[in-house]
C-alpha positions in Angstrom: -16.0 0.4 -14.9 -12.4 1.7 -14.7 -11.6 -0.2 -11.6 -10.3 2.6 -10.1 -12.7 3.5 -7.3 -13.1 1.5 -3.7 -15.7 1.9 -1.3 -19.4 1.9 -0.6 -19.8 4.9 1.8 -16.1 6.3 2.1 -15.3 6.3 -1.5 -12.0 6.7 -2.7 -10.9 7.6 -6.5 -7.8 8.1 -7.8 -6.4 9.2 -10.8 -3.2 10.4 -13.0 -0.1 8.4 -14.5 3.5 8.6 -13.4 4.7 11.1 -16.5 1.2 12.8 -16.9 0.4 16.2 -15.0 -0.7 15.0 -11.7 -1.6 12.6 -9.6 -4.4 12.6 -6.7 -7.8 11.6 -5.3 -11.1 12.1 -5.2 -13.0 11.2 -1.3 -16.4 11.1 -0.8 -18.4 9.9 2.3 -16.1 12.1 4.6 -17.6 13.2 7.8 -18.4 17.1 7.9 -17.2 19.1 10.5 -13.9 17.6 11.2 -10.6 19.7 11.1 -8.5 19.3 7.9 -5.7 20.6 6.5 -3.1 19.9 3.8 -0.3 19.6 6.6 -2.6 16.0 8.0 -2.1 15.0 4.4 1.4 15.7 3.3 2.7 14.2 6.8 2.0 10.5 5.1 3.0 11.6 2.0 6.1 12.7 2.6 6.7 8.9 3.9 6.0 7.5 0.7 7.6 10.3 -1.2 10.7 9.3 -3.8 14.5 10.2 -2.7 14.2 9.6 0.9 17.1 7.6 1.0 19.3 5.3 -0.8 17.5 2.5 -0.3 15.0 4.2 -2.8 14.1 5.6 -6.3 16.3 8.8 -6.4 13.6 10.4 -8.5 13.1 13.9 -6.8 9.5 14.6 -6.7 8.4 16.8 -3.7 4.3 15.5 -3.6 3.1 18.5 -2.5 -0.6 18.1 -1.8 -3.0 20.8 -3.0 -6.4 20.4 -1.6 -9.0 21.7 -4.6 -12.6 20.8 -2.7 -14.2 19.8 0.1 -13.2 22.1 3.3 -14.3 25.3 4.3 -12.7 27.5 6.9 -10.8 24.4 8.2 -13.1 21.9 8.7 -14.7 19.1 6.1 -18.1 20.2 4.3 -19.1 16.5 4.1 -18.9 17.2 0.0 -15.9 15.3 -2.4 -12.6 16.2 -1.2 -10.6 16.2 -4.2 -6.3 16.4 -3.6 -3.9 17.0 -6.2 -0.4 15.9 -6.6 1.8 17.7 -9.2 4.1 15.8 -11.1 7.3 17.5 -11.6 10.8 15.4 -12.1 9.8 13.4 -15.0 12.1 11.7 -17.3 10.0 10.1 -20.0 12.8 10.0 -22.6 14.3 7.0 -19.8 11.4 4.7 -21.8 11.9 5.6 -24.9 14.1 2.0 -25.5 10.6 0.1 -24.4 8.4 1.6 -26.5 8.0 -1.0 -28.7 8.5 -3.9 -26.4 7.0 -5.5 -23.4 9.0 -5.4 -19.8 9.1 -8.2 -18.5 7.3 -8.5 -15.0 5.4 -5.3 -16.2 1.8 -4.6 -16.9 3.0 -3.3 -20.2 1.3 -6.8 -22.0 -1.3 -7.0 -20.2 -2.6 -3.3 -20.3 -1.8 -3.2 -23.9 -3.9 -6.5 -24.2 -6.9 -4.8 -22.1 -7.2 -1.7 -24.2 -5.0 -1.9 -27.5 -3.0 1.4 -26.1 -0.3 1.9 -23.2 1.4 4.5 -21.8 5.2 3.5 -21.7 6.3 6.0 -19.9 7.0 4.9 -16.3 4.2 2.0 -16.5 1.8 5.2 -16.7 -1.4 4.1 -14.7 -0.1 1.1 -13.5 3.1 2.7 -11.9 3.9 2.8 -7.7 3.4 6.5 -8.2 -0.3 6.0 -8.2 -0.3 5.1 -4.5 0.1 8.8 -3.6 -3.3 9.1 -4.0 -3.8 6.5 -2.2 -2.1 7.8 0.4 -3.6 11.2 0.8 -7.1 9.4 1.3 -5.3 7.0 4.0 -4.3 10.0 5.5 -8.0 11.3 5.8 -9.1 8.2 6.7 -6.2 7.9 9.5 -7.7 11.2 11.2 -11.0 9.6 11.5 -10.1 6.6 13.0 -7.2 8.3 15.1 -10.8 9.7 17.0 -11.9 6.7 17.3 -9.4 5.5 19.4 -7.5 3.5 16.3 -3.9 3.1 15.1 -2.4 1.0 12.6 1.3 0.3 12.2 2.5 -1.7 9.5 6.4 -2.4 9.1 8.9 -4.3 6.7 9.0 -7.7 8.6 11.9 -9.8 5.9 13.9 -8.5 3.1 14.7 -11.5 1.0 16.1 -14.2 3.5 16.6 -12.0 5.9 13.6 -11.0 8.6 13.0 -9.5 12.1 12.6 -11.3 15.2 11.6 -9.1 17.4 9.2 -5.9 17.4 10.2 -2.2 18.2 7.2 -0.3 16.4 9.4 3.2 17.8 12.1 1.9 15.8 10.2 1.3 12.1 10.6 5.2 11.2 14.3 5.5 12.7 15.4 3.4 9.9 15.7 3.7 5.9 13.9 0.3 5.6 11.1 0.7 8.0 12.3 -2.4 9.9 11.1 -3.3 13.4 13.8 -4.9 14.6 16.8 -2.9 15.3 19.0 -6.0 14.8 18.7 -7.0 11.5 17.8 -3.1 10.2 21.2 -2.6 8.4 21.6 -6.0 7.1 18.8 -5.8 5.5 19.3 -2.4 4.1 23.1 -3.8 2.9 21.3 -6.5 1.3 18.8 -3.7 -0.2 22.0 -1.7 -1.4 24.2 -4.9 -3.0 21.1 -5.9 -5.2 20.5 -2.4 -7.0 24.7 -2.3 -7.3 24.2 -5.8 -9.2 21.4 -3.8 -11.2 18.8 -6.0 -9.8 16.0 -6.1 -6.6 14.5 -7.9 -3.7 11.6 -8.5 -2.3 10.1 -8.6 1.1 7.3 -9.3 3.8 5.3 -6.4 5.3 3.1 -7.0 8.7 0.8 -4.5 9.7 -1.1 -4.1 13.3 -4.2 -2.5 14.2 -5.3 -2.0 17.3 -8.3 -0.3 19.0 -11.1 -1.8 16.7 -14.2 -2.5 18.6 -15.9 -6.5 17.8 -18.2 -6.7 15.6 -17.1 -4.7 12.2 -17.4 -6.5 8.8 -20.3 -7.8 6.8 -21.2 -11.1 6.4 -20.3 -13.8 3.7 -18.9 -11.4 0.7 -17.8 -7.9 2.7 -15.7 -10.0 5.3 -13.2 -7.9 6.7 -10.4 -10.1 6.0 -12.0 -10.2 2.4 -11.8 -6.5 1.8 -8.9 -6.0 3.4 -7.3 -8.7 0.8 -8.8 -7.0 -1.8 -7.7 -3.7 -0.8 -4.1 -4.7 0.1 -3.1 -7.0 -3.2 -4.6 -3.9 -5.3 -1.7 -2.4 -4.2 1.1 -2.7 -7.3 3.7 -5.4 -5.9 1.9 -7.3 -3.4 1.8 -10.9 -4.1 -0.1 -12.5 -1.1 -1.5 -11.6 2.1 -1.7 -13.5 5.4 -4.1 -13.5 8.4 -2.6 -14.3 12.0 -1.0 -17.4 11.7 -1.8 -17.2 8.2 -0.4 -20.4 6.1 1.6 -22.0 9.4 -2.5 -22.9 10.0 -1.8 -25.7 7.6 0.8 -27.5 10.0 -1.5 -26.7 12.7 -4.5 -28.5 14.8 -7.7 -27.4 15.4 -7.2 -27.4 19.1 -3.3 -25.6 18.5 -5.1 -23.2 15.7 -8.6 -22.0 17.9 -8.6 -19.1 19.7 -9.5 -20.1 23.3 -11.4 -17.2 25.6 -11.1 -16.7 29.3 -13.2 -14.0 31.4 -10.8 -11.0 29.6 -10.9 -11.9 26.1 -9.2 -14.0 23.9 -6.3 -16.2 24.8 -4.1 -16.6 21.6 -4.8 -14.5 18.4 -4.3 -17.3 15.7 -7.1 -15.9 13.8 -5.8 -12.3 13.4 -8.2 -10.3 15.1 -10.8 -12.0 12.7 -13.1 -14.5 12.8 -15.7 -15.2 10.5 -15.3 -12.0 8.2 -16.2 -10.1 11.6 -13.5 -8.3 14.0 -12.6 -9.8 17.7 -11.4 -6.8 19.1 -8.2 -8.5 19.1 -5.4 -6.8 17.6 -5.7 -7.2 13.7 -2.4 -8.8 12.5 -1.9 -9.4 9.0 1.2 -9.8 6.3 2.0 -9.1 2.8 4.1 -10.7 0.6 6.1 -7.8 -2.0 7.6 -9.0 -5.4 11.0 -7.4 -6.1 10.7 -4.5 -7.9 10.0 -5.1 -12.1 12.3 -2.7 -13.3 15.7 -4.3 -13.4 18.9 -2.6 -15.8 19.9 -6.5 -16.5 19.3 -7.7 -19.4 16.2 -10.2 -20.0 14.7 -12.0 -22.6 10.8 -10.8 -23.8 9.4 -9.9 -27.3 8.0 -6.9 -28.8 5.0 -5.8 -30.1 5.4 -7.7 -33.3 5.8 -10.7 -31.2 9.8 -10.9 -32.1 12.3 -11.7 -29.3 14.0 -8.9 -28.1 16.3 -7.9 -24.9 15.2 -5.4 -22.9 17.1 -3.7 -19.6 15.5 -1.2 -18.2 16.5 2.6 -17.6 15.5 4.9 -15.3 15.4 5.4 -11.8 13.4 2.7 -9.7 13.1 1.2 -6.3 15.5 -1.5 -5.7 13.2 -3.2 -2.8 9.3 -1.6 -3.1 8.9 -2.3 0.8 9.9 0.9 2.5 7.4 2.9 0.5 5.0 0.8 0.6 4.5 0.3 4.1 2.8 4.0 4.6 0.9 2.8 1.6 -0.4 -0.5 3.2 -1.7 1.5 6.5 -3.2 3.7 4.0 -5.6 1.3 2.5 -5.9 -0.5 6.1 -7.2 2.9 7.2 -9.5 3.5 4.2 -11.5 0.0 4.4 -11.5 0.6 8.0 -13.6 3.9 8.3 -15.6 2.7 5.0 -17.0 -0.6 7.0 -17.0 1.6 10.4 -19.4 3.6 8.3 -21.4 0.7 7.1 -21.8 -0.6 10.7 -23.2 3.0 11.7 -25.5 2.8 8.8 -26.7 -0.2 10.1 -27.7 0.8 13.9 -28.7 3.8 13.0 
């Protein structure tokens, strides 16, 4: 198993490194029938596209979408739909002084423990780049669901010390950073701006919210919603933790302050997240993500090399000095893709 396949009725595959070809996807378990077209998918992509602004990696790649399978005059056969990305703006030369040494904060150690070979060039399968796939599923899966009467927003809630205090979702994609609160958007993106100056990065918290889903979706004990979601959202290449609802300010918390009381229309508070016992509420779903500052840092740092001899290594290239503003389209994305694949589950299971 490769790892690189999730789902159990909407399936999602993607392949490609960040200097090969391509990049894309392969998505099976799509309904038939529904219009499709490359513009549905390159509207997301162009979110988490490189070179939107300074705030991220100026490397200038278009990710223009190329759909290879799966429709027929407009519409979805029900068959794989398989989407390509082109790579084109490659610098591979940029790697050329890690070669022979391991990047500190990378997967460079660990993928050349796994398998004995790497590709050094951009991180290779374990770069950011391999979200666009990612996305363009998300994207299919954010049609489905958009008929069902779903929508998820995600948004970057802190950068570093620094985090919103109030929520204008009309606001996230007015801004570089994808910040909700228009208060706090340019200080964050100053912050943002002084730590790739200093050669460095910063990290962040993303929030995403989903509302629309009905009660009742997730499977018991393993397939929790919660669970999958967790699995689906620290897959992601960054993310470093994930809360639900109140998340870990539970701990300071009583039972009585912490349970979700219900009255006549629904649910009083929303402590629990939209969640509660693997299974939705039909609450709003409210969860967070923690994001690591970005790996790829031009100062200096101590690490050894594949002889085991301590080296110094600064990195080259051109990188994302805070990951969070492109990785909020790719959050919803794999929001959206567990989603329709438990959605599909539940159907399964009435039908």
């Amino acid at each position: 198993m490769s790892g690189s396949t999730y789902g159990k009725i909407f399936t999602v595959s993607t392949f490609g490194e960040s200097h090969g070809g391509a990049v894309g996807v392969v998505v099976d378990g799509v309904t038939p029938g529904i219009a499709l077209c490359e513009a549905d998918i390159q509207c997301e992509l162009d979110r988490r596209k490189p070179g939107q602004s300074s705030v991220t990696t100026p490397r200038a790649e278009t990710d223009t979408v190329k759909i290879m399978s799966g429709i027929f005059e407009g519409k979805t056969t029900g068959t794989p739909l398989m989407m390509i990305i082109m790579n084109s703006d490659v610098r591979s030369c940029d790697y050329d002084n890690i070669k022979e040494l391991f990047r500190p904060g990378h997967a460079d150690y660990t993928y050349h423990k796994k398998y004995g070979i790497r590709d050094h060039r951009g991180s290779g399968r374990a770069s950011g780049r391999e979200t666009a796939g990612r996305v363009a599923a998300g994207a299919v899966a954010k049609k489905l669901l958009a008929a069902k009467g779903i929508s998820i927003t995600a948004c970057t809630l802190a950068v570093g010390s620094l985090k919103c205090e109030k929520y204008e979702p009309d606001f996230i994609e007015k801004n570089p950073v994808r910040a909700c609160d228009s208060n706090v958007a340019a200080a964050m993106e100053q912050r943002i701006l002084e730590a790739k100056n200093e050669g460095n990065s910063i990290g962040g918290i993303i929030e995403c919210r989903v509302s629309g889903v009905p009660a009742g979706i997730g499977e018991p004990v393993f397939d929790k919603l919660d669970a999958e979601l967790a699995k689906a959202i620290v897959s992601i290449g960054g993310i470093k933790g994930i809360e639900f609802g109140a998340g870990f300010a539970a701990a300071a918390m009583t039972g009585k302050q912490h349970n979700d009381a219900m009255s006549p229309s629904g649910f009083i508070t929303n402590n629990a997240g939209g969640i509660i016992g693997g299974i939705s509420t039909g609450a709003e779903i409210v969860f967070r993500a923690v994001v690591k500052p970005t790996s790829s840092i031009s100062i200096e740092q101590d690490t050894v090399d594949l002889n085991g001899n301590a080296v110094t290594c600064a990195t080259k290239g051109r990188h994302d000095p805070c990951l969070c503003p492109r990785i909020v389209p790719v959050l919803e994305s794999m929001t959206a893709i567990v989603l329709i694949d438990l959605l599909k589950q539940q159907a399964a299971l009435n039908c």
